[in-house]
C-alpha positions, 0 to 999 in steps of 0.5 A: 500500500503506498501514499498514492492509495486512499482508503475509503471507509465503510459507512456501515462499519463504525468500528473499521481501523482507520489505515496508518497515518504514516499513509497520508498523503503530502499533498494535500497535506494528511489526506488519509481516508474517505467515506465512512460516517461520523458516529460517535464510535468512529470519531473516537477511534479517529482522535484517538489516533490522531485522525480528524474529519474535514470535509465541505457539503456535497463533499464525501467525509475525509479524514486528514492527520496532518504533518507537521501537526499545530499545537500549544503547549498550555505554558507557551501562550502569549497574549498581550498587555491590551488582551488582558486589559479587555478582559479585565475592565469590560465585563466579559463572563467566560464559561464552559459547557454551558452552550455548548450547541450554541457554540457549534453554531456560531462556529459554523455561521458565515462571517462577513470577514471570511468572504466565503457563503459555506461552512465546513460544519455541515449539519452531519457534523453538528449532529456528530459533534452533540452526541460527543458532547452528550458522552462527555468528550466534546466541550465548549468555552464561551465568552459573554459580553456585559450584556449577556450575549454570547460574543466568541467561543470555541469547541473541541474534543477531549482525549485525556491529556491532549485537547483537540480543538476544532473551531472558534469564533468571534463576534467581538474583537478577541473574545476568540482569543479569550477563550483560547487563553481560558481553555489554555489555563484550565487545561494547565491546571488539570495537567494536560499537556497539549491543544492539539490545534491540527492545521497551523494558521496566523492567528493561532501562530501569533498565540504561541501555536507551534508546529511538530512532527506528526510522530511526535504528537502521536506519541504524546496522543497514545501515551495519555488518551482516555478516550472511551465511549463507554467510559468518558472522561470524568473530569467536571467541565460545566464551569466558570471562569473568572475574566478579571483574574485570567487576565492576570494569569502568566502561565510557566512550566509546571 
C-alpha cells in the first residue's frame, strides 16, 4: 500500500481501523481516508489516533492527520498587555459547557470577514459533534459580553491529556482569543499537556501555536488518551471562569 492509495471507509462499519497515518498523503497535506460516517464510535477511534474529519457539503467525509501537526503547549501562550486589559475592565463572563450547541453554531455561521457563503460544519457534523458532547468528550468555552450575549467561543474534543480543538469564533474583537487563553489555563491546571490545534494558521501562530512532527504528537496522543465511549472522561467541565483574574494569569512550566 503506498501514499498514492486512499482508503475509503465503510459507512456501515463504525468500528473499521482507520489505515496508518504514516499513509497520508503530502499533498494535500494528511489526506488519509474517505467515506465512512461520523458516529460517535468512529470519531473516537479517529482522535484517538490522531485522525480528524474535514470535509465541505456535497463533499464525501475525509479524514486528514496532518504533518507537521499545530499545537500549544498550555505554558507557551502569549497574549498581550491590551488582551488582558479587555478582559479585565469590560465585563466579559467566560464559561464552559454551558452552550455548548450554541457554540457549534456560531462556529459554523458565515462571517462577513471570511468572504466565503459555506461552512465546513455541515449539519452531519453538528449532529456528530452533540452526541460527543452528550458522552462527555466534546466541550465548549464561551465568552459573554456585559450584556449577556454570547460574543466568541470555541469547541473541541477531549482525549485525556491532549485537547483537540476544532473551531472558534468571534463576534467581538478577541473574545476568540479569550477563550483560547481560558481553555489554555484550565487545561494547565488539570495537567494536560497539549491543544492539539491540527492545521497551523496566523492567528493561532501569533498565540504561541507551534508546529511538530506528526510522530511526535502521536506519541504524546497514545501515551495519555482516555478516550472511551463507554467510559468518558470524568473530569467536571460545566464551569466558570473568572475574566478579571485570567487576565492576570502568566502561565510557566509546571
Amino acid at each position: 500500500m503506498s501514499k498514492n492509495f486512499l482508503t475509503f471507509l465503510d459507512p456501515y462499519a463504525s468500528d473499521e481501523p482507520f489505515p496508518p497515518v504514516e499513509l497520508a498523503w503530502d499533498e494535500p497535506n494528511g489526506l488519509l481516508a474517505m467515506g465512512g460516517d461520523l458516529s460517535s464510535t468512529r470519531l473516537i477511534n479517529a482522535y484517538k489516533s490522531g485522525i480528524f474529519p474535514w470535509f465541505s457539503e456535497e463533499e464525501p467525509i475525509y479524514w486528514w492527520s496532518p504533518n507537521p501537526r499545530a499545537v500549544l503547549y498550555p505554558h507557551k501562550i502569549n497574549f498581550r498587555r491590551s488582551l488582558r486589559k479587555n478582559m479585565r475592565n469590560k465585563g466579559y463572563r467566560i464559561t464552559i459547557d454551558h452552550c455548548f450547541k450554541e457554540v457549534v453554531y456560531a462556529c459554523a455561521a458565515p462571517r462577513a470577514r471570511d468572504h466565503a457563503s459555506g461552512t465546513w460544519i455541515t449539519e452531519e457534523m453538528f449532529k456528530a459533534y452533540v452526541e460527543l458532547h452528550k458522552l462527555n468528550i466534546a466541550h465548549s468555552i464561551e465568552v459573554w459580553n456585559a450584556d449577556g450575549k454570547l460574543v466568541g467561543g470555541l469547541y473541541g474534543v477531549d482525549t485525556g491529556k491532549v485537547f483537540s480543538g476544532e473551531s472558534m469564533f468571534s463576534i467581538e474583537r478577541d473574545t476568540s482569543k479569550m477563550a483560547f487563553i481560558a481553555l489554555a489555563k484550565t487545561l494547565q491546571q488539570w495537567d494536560y499537556l497539549l491543544i492539539d490545534c491540527q492545521i497551523e494558521n496566523p492567528h493561532l501562530f501569533s498565540m504561541g501555536v507551534e508546529n511538530i512532527p506528526r510522530q511526535q504528537y502521536l506519541k504524546i496522543l497514545q501515551s495519555n488518551t482516555l478516550l472511551s465511549e463507554s467510559s468518558s472522561p470524568l473530569r467536571q467541565w460545566k464551569i466558570e471562569i473568572d475574566s478579571a483574574e485570567l487576565s492576570h494569569w502568566k502561565p510557566k512550566v509546571k
